[in-house]
C-alpha positions in Angstrom: 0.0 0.0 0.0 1.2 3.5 -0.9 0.3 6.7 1.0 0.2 9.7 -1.2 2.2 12.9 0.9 2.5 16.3 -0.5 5.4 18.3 0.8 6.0 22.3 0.2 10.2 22.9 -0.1 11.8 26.4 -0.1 12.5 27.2 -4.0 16.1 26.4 -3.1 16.0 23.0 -2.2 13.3 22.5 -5.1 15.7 23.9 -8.0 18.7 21.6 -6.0 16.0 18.8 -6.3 15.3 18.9 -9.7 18.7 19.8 -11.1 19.5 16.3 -9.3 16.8 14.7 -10.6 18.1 15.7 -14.2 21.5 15.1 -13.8 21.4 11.3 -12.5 18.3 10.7 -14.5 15.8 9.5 -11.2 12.7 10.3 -10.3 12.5 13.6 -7.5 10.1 11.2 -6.0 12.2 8.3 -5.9 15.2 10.5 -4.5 12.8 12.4 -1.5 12.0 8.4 -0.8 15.5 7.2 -0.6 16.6 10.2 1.2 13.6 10.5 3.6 14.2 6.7 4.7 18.3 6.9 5.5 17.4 10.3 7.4 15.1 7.6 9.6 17.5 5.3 9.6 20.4 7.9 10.7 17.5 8.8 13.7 17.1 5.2 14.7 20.9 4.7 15.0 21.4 8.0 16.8 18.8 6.9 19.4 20.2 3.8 20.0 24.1 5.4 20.5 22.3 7.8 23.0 20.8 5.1 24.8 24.0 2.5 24.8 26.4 5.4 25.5 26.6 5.5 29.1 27.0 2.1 29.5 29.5 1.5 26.9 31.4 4.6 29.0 31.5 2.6 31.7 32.8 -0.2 29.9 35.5 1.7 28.5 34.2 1.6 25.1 34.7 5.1 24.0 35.5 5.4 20.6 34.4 3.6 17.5 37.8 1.7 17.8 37.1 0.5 21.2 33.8 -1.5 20.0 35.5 -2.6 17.3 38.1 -3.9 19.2 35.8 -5.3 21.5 33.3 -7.0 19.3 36.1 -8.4 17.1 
């Protein structure tokens, strides 16, 4: 099922929008759709870090590094 959204954008991002669109031969639909869902995805992830952080502090997991180090 699909659900039809209508969104108003600042002529700025619009005219970015479509020169995009031109240039890489998509859809501005299919781009607002790919870009919409990483932004939710990037939200997810940041709520999780925020959540996990103060434990991972005192776990001594403080950078990237350190959980990769860990989980390796």
């Amino acid at each position: 099922m699909r659900t039809v959204l209508s969104v108003s954008l600042p002529e700025n991002i619009s005219e970015e929008l479509e020169k995009f669109a031109k240039s890489t031969g998509r859809n501005k639909s299919d781009i607002v759709k790919e870009s919409l869902g990483l932004f939710l995805w990037e939200m997810k992830l940041k709520a999780v870090r925020k959540k996990l952080a103060p434990k991972a502090k005192r776990l001594g997991l403080v950078s990237e590094e350190d959980v990769f180090k860990a989980i390796s």
